[in-house]
LOKOL-89016 format. One record per residue (C-alpha): residue in three letters; z, x, y. Coordinates in steps of 0.5 Angstrom, whole numbers, padded with zeros to 4 digits. Each point is the difference from the previous one (the first is absolute). Example, Ala and Ser with C-alpha at 12.3 -4.5 7.8 and 13.67 -1.06 7.14 Angstrom:
2
<pt><aa>Ala</aa><zz>0016</zz><xx>0025</xx><yy>-0009</yy></pt>
<pt><aa>Ser</aa><zz>-0002</zz><xx>0002</xx><yy>0007</yy></pt>
end
This chain:
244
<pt><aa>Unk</aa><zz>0278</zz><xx>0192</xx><yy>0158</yy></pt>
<pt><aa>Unk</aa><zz>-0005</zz><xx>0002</xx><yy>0005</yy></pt>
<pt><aa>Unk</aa><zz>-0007</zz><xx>-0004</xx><yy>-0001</yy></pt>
<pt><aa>Unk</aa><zz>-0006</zz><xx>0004</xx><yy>0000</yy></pt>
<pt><aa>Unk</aa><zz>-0006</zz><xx>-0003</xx><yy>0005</yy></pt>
<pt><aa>Unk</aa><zz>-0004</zz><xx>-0004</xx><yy>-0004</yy></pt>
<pt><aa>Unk</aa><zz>-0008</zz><xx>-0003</xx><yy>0002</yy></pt>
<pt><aa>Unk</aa><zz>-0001</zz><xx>-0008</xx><yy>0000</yy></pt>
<pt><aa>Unk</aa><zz>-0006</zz><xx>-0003</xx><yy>0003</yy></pt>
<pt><aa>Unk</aa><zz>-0001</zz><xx>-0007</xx><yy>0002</yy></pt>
<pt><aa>Unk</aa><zz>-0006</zz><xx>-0005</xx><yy>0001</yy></pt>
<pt><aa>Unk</aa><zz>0000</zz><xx>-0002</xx><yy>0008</yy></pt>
<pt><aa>Unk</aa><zz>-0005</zz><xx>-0004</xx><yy>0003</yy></pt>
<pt><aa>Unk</aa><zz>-0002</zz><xx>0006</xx><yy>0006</yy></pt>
<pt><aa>Unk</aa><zz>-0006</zz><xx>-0002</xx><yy>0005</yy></pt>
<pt><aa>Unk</aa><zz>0001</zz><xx>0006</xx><yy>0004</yy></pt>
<pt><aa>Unk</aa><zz>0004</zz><xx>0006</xx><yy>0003</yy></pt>
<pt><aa>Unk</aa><zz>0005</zz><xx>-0005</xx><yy>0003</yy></pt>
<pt><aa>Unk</aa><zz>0002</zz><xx>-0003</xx><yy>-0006</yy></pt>
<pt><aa>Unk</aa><zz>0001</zz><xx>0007</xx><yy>-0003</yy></pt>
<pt><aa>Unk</aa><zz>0005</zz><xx>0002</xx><yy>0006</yy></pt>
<pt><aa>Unk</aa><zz>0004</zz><xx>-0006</xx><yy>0000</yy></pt>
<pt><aa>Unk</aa><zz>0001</zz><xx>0000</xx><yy>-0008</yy></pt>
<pt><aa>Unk</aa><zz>0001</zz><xx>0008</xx><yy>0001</yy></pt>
<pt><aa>Unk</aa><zz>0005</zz><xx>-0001</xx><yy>0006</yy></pt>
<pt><aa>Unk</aa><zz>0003</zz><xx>-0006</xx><yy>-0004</yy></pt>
<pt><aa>Unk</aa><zz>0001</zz><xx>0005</xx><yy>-0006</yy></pt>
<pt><aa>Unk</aa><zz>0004</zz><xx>0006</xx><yy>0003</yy></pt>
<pt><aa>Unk</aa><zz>0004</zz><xx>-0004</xx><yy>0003</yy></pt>
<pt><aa>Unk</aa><zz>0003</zz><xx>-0001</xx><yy>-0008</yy></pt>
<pt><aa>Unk</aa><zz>0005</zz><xx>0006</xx><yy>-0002</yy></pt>
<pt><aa>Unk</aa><zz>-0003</zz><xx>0004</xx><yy>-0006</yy></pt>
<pt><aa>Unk</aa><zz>-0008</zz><xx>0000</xx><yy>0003</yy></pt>
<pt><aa>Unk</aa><zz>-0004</zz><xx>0006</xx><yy>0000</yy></pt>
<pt><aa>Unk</aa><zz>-0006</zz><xx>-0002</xx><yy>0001</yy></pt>
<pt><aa>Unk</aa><zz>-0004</zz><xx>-0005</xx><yy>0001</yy></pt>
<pt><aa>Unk</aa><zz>-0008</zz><xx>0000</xx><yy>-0001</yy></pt>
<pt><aa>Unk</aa><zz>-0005</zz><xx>-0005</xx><yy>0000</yy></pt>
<pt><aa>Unk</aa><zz>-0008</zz><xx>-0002</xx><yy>-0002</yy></pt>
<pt><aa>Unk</aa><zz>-0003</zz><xx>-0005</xx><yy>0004</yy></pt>
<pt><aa>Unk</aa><zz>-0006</zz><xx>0000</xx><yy>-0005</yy></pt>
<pt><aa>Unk</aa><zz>0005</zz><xx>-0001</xx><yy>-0006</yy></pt>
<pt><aa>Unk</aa><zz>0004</zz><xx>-0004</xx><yy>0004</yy></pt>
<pt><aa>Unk</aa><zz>0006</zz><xx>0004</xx><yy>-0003</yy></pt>
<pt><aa>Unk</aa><zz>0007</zz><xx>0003</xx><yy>0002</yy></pt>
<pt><aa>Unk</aa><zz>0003</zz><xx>0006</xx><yy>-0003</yy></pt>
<pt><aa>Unk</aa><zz>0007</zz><xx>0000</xx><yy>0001</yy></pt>
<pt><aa>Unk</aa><zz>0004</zz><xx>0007</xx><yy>-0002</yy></pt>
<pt><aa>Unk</aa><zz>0008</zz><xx>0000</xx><yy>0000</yy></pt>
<pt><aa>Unk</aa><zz>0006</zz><xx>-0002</xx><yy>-0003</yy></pt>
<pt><aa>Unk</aa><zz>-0001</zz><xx>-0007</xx><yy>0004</yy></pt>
<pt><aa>Unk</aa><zz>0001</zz><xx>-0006</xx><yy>-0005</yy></pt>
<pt><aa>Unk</aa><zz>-0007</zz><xx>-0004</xx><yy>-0001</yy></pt>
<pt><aa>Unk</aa><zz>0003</zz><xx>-0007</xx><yy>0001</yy></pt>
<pt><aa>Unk</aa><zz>0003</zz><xx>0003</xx><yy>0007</yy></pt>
<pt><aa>Unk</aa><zz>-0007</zz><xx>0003</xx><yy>0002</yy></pt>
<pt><aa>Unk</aa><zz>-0004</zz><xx>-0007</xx><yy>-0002</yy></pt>
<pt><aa>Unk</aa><zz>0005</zz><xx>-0003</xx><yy>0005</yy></pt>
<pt><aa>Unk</aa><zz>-0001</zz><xx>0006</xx><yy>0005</yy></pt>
<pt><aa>Unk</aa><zz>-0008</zz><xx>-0002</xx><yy>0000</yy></pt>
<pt><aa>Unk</aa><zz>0001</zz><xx>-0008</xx><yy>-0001</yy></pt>
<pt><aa>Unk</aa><zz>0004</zz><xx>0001</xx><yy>0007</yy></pt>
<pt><aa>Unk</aa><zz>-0006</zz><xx>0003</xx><yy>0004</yy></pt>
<pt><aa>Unk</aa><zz>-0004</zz><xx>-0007</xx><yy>-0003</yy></pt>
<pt><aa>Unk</aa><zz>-0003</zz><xx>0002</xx><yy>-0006</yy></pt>
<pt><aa>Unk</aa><zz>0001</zz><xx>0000</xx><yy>-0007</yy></pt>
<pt><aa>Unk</aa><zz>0000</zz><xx>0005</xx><yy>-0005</yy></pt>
<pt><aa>Unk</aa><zz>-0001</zz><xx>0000</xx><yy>-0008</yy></pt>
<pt><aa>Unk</aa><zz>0003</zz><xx>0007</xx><yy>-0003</yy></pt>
<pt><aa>Unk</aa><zz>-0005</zz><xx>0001</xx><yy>-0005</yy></pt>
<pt><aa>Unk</aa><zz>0002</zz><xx>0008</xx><yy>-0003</yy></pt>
<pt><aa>Unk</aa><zz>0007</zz><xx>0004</xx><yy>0000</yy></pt>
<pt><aa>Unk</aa><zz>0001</zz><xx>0007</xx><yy>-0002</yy></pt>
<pt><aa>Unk</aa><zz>-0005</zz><xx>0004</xx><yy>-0004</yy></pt>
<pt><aa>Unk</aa><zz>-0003</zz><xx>-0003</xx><yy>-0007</yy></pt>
<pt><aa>Unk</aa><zz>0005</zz><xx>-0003</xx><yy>-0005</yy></pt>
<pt><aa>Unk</aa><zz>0006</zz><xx>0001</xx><yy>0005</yy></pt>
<pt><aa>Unk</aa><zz>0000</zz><xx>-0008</xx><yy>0003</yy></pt>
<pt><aa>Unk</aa><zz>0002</zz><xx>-0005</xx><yy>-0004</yy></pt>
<pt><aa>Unk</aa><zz>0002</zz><xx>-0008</xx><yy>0003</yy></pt>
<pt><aa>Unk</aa><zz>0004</zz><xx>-0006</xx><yy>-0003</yy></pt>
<pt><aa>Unk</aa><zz>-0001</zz><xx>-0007</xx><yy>0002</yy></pt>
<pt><aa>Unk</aa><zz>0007</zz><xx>-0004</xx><yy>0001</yy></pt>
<pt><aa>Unk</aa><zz>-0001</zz><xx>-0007</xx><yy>-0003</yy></pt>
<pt><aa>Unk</aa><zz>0005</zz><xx>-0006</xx><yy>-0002</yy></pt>
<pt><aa>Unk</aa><zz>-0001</zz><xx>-0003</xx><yy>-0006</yy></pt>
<pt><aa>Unk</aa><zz>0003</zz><xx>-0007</xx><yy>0003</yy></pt>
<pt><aa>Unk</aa><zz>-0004</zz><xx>-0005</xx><yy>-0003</yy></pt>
<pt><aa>Unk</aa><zz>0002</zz><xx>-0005</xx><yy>0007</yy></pt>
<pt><aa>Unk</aa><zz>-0003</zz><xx>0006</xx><yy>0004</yy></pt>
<pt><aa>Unk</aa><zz>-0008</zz><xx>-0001</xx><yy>0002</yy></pt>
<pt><aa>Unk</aa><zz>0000</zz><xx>0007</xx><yy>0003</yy></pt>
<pt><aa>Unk</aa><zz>0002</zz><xx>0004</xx><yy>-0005</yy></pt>
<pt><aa>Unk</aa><zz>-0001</zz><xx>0007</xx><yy>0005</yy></pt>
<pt><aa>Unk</aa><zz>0007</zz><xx>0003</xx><yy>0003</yy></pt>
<pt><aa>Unk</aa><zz>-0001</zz><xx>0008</xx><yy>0001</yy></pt>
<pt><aa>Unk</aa><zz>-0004</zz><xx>0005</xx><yy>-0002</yy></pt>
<pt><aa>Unk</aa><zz>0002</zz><xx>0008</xx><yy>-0002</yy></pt>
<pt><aa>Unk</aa><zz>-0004</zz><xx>0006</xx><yy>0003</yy></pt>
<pt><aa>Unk</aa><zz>0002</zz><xx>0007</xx><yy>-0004</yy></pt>
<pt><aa>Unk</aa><zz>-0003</zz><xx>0006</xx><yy>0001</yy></pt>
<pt><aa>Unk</aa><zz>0002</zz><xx>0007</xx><yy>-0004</yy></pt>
<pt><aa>Unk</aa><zz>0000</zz><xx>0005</xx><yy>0006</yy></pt>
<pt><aa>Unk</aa><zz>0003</zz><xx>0006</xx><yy>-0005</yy></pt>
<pt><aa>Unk</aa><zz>0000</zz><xx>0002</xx><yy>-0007</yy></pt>
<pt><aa>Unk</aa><zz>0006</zz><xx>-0005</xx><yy>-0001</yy></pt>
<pt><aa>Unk</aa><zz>0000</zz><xx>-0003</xx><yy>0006</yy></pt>
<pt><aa>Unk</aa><zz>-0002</zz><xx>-0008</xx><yy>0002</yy></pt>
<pt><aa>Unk</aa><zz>0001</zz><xx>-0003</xx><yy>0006</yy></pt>
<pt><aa>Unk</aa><zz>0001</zz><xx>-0008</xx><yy>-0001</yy></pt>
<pt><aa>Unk</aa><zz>-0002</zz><xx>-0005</xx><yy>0006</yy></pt>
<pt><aa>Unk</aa><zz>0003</zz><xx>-0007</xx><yy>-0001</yy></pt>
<pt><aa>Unk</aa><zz>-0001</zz><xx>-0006</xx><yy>0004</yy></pt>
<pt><aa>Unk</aa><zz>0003</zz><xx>-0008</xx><yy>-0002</yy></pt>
<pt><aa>Unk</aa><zz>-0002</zz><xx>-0005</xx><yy>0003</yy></pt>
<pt><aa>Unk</aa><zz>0002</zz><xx>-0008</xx><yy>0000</yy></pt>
<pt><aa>Unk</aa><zz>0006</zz><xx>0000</xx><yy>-0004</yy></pt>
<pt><aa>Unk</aa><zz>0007</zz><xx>-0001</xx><yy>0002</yy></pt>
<pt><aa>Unk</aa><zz>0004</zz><xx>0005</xx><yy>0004</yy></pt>
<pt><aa>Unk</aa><zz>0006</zz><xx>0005</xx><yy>-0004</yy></pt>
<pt><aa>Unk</aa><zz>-0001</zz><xx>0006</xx><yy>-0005</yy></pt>
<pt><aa>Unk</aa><zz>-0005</zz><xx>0001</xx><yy>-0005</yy></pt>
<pt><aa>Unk</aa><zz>0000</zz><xx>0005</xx><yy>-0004</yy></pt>
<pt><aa>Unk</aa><zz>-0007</zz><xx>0003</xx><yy>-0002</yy></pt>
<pt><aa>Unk</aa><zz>0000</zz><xx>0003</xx><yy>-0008</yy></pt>
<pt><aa>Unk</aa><zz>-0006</zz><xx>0003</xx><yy>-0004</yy></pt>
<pt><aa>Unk</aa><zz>0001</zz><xx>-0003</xx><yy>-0007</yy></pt>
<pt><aa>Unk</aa><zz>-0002</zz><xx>0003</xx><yy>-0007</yy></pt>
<pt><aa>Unk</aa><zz>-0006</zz><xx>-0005</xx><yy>-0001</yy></pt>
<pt><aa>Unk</aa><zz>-0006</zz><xx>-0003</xx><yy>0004</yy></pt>
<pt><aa>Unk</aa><zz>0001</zz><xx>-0006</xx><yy>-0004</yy></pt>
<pt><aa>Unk</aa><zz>0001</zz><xx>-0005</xx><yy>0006</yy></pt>
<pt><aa>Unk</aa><zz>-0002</zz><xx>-0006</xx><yy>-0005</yy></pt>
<pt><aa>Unk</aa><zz>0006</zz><xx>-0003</xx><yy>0001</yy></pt>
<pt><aa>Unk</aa><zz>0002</zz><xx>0002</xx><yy>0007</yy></pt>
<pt><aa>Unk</aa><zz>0006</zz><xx>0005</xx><yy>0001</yy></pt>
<pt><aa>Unk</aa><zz>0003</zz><xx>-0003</xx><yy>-0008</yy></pt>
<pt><aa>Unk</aa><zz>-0006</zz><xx>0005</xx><yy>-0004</yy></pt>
<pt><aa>Unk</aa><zz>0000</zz><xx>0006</xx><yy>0005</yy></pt>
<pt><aa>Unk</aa><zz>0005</zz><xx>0004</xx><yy>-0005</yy></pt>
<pt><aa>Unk</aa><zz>0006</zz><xx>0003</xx><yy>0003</yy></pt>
<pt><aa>Unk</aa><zz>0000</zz><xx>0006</xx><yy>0006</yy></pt>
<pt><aa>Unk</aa><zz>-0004</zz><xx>0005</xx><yy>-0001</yy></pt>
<pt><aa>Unk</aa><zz>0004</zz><xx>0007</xx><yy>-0001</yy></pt>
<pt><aa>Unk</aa><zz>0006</zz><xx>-0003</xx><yy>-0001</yy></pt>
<pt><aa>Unk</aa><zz>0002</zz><xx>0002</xx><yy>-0007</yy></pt>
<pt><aa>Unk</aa><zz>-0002</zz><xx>0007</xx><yy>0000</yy></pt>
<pt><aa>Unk</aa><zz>0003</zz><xx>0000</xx><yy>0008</yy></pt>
<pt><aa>Unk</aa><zz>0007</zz><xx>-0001</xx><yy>-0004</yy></pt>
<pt><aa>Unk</aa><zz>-0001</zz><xx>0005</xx><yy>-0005</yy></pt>
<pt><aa>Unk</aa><zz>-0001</zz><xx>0005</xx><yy>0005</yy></pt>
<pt><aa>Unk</aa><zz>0005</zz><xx>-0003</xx><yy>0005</yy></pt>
<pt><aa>Unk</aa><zz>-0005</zz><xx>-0001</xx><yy>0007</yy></pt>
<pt><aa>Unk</aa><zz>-0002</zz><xx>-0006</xx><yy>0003</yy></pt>
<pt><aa>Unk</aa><zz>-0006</zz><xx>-0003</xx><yy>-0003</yy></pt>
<pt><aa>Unk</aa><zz>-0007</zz><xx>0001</xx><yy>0003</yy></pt>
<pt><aa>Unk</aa><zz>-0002</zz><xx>-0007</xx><yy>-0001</yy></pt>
<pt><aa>Unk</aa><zz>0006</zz><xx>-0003</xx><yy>0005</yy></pt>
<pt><aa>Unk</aa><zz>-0003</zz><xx>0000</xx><yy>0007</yy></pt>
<pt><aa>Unk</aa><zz>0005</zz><xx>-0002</xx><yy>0005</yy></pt>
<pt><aa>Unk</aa><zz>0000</zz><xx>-0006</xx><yy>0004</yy></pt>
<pt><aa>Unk</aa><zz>-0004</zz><xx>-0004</xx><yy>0005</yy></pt>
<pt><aa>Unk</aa><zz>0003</zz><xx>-0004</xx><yy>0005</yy></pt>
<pt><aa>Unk</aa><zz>-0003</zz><xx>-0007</xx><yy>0002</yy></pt>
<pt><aa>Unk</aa><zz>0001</zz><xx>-0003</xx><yy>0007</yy></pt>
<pt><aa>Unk</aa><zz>-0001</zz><xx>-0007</xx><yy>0003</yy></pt>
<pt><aa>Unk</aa><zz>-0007</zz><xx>0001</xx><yy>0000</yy></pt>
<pt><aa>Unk</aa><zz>0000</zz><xx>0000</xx><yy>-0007</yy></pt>
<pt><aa>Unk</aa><zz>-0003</zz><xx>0007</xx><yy>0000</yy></pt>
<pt><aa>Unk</aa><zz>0003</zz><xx>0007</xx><yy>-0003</yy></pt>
<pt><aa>Unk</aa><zz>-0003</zz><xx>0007</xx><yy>0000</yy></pt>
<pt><aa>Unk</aa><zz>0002</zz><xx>0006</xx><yy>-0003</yy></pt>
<pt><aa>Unk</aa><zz>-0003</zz><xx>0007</xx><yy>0000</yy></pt>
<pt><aa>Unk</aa><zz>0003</zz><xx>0005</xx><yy>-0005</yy></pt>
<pt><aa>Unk</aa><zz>-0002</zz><xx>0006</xx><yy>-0004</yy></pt>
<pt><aa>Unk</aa><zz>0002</zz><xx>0002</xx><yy>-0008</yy></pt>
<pt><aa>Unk</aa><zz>0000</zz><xx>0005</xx><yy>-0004</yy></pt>
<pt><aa>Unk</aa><zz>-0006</zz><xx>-0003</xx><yy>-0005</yy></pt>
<pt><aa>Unk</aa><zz>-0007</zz><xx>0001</xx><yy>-0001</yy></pt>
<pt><aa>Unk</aa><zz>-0005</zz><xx>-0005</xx><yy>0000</yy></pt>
<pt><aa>Unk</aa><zz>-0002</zz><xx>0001</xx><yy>-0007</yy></pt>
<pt><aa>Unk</aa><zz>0006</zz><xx>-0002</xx><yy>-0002</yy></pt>
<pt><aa>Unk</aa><zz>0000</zz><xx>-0007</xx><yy>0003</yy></pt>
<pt><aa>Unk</aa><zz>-0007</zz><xx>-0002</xx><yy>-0002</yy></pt>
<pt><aa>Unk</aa><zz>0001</zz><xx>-0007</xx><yy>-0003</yy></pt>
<pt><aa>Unk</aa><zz>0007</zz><xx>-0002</xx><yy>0000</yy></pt>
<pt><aa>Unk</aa><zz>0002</zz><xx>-0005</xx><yy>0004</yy></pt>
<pt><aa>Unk</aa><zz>0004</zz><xx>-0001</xx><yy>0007</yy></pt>
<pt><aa>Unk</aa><zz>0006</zz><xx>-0005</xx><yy>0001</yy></pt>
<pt><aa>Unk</aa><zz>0003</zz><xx>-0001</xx><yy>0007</yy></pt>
<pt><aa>Unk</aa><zz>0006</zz><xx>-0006</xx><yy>-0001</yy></pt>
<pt><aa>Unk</aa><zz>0007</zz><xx>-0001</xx><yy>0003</yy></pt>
<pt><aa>Unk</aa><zz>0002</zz><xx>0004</xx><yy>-0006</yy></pt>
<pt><aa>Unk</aa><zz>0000</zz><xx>0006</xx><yy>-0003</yy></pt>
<pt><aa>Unk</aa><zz>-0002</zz><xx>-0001</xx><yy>-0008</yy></pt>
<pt><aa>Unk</aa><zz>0004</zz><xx>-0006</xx><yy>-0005</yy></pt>
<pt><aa>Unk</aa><zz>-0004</zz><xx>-0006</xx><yy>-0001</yy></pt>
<pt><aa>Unk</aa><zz>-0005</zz><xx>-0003</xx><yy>0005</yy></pt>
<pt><aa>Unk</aa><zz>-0002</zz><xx>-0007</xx><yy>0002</yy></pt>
<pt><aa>Unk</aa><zz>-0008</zz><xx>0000</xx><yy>0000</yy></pt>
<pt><aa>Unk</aa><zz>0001</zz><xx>-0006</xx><yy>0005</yy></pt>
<pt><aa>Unk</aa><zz>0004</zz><xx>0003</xx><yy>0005</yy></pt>
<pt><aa>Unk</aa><zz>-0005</zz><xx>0001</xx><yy>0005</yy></pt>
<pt><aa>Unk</aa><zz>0003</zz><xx>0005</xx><yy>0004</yy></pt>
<pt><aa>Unk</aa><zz>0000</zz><xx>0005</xx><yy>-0007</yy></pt>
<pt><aa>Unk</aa><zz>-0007</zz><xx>0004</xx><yy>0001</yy></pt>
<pt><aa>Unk</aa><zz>-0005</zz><xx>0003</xx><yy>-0007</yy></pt>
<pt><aa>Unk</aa><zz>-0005</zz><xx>0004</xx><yy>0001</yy></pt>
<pt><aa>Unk</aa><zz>-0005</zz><xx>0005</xx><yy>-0004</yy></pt>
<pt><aa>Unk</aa><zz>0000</zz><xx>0007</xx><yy>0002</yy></pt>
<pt><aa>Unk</aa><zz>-0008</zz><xx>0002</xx><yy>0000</yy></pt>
<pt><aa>Unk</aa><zz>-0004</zz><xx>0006</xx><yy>0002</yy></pt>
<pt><aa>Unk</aa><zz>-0002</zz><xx>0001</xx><yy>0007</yy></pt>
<pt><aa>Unk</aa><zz>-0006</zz><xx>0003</xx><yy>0004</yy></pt>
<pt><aa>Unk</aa><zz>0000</zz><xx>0007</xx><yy>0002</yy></pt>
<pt><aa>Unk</aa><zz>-0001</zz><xx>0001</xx><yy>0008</yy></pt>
<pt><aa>Unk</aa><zz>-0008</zz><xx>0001</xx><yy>-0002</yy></pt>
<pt><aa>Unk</aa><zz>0000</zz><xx>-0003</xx><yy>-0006</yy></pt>
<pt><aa>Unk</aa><zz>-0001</zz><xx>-0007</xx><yy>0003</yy></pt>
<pt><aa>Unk</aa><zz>-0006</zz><xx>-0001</xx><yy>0004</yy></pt>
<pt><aa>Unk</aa><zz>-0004</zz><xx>-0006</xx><yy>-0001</yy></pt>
<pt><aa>Unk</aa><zz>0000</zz><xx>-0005</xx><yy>0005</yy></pt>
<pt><aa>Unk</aa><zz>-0002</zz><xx>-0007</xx><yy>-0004</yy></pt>
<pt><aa>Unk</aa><zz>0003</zz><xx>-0002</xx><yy>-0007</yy></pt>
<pt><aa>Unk</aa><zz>-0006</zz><xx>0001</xx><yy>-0005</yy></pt>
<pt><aa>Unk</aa><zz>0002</zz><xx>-0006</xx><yy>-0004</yy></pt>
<pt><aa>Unk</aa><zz>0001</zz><xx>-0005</xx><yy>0006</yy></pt>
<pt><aa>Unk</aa><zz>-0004</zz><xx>0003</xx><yy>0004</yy></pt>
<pt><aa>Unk</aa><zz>0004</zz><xx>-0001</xx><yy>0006</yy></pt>
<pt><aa>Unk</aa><zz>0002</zz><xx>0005</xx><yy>0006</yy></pt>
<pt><aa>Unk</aa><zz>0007</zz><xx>0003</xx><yy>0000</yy></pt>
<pt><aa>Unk</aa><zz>0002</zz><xx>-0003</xx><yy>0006</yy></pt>
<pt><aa>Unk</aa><zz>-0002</zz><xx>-0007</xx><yy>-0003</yy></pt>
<pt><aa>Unk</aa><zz>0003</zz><xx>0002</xx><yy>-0007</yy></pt>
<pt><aa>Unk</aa><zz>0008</zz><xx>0002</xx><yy>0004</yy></pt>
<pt><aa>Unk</aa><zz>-0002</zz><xx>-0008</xx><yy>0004</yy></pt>
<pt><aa>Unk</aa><zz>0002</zz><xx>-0003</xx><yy>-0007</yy></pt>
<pt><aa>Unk</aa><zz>0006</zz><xx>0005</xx><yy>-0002</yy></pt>
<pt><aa>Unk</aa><zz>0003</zz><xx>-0002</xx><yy>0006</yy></pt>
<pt><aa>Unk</aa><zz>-0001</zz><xx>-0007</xx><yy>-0001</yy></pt>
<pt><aa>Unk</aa><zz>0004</zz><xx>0000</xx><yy>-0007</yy></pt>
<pt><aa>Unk</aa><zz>0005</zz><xx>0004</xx><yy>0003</yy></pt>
<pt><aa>Unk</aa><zz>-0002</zz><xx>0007</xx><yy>0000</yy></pt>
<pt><aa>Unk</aa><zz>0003</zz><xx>0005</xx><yy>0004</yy></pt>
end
């Protein structure tokens, strides 16, 4: 299936119109860029494309900047889960993090990164509920499966794969024929299995909820009105928890 051009934007620390051509220039270097546009005074970069946005943060970090995806998509098309262990031995908890953008009326496009966690095969499935209370034990079963039997084609909430190297890092970007909507609050599991019965103290079996995610120009704020801090120093903490 052909994946239309989508919109991302992205905070980059741009002091002049250098760092906007070493960005750019970094940027076409990737398959499926369109076009790049940057803001010195919003110290913003728009990205148009079909280019993963985990492969276009990297593309920038290459240059020596960083770079925080604040918006995809158009409003109420981009949603994002937080890839967590439930390992109770483990003090960062943080493994992986899912982009997802709706690029057409049942079209969504799924970014996929994991990182720290033993090398092999994960599967990655949308479960029935977003109850993570008990880790990958009270997600329910695989969203879409039973109806996906009785109509006799593959379920929606079955991904594929993600394979993990050496390293310990696995990246996949995928498209499905589902609509954001329709994911809203259900959780994610990306496991050595498929389905069955999971063991929450398995480090390498990752939850998360899936949460609705800014639009291109739904975020524009530049300090977190409850801890009054910038963006730059809020993405300081995520890392040193593990964020991606």
């Amino acid at each position: 299936m052909t994946i239309p051009p989508f919109e991302t934007t992205f905070a980059v620390p741009l002091t002049c119109e250098s760092c906007i051509k070493d960005v750019s220039t970094s940027l076409y270097k990737l398959d499926g860029i369109n076009k790049v546009t940057a803001s010195l005074k919003d110290q913003l970069v728009s990205v148009e494309g079909v280019a993963a946005p985990s492969a276009i943060v990297q593309a920038i970090q290459d240059t020596g900047r960083d770079a925080i995806l604040r918006g995809s998509g158009k409003s109420n098309s981009a949603a994002v889960c937080i890839l967590e262990s439930h390992a109770p031995h483990l003090e960062t908890k943080v493994r992986g993090l899912i982009r997802m953008v709706q690029v057409a009326s049942n079209l969504t496009i799924v970014d996929l990164t994991i990182r720290g966690v033993s090398p092999g095969t994960y599967y990655a499935t949308v479960r029935e509920t977003g109850d993570i209370s008990r880790g990958p034990e009270s997600t329910g079963g695989v969203w879409d499966a039973i109806q996906a039997k009785k109509e006799g084609r593959p379920s929606r909430g079955i991904w594929g794969t993600v394979e993990v190297g050496k390293g310990g890092i696995g990246t996949v970007f995928l498209d499905k024929p589902i609509q954001i909507w329709e994911m809203i609050g259900r959780s994610i599991v990306v496991s050595k299995q498929q389905d069955g019965q999971f063991n929450k103290n398995d480090e390498d079996t990752l939850v998360g909820v899936i949460a609705r995610s800014a639009g291109v120009w739904d975020n524009d704020k530049t300090v977190c009105s409850c801890s009054g801090q910038t963006v730059w120093q809020e993405r300081k903490e995520l890392v040193d928890k593990g964020m991606l």
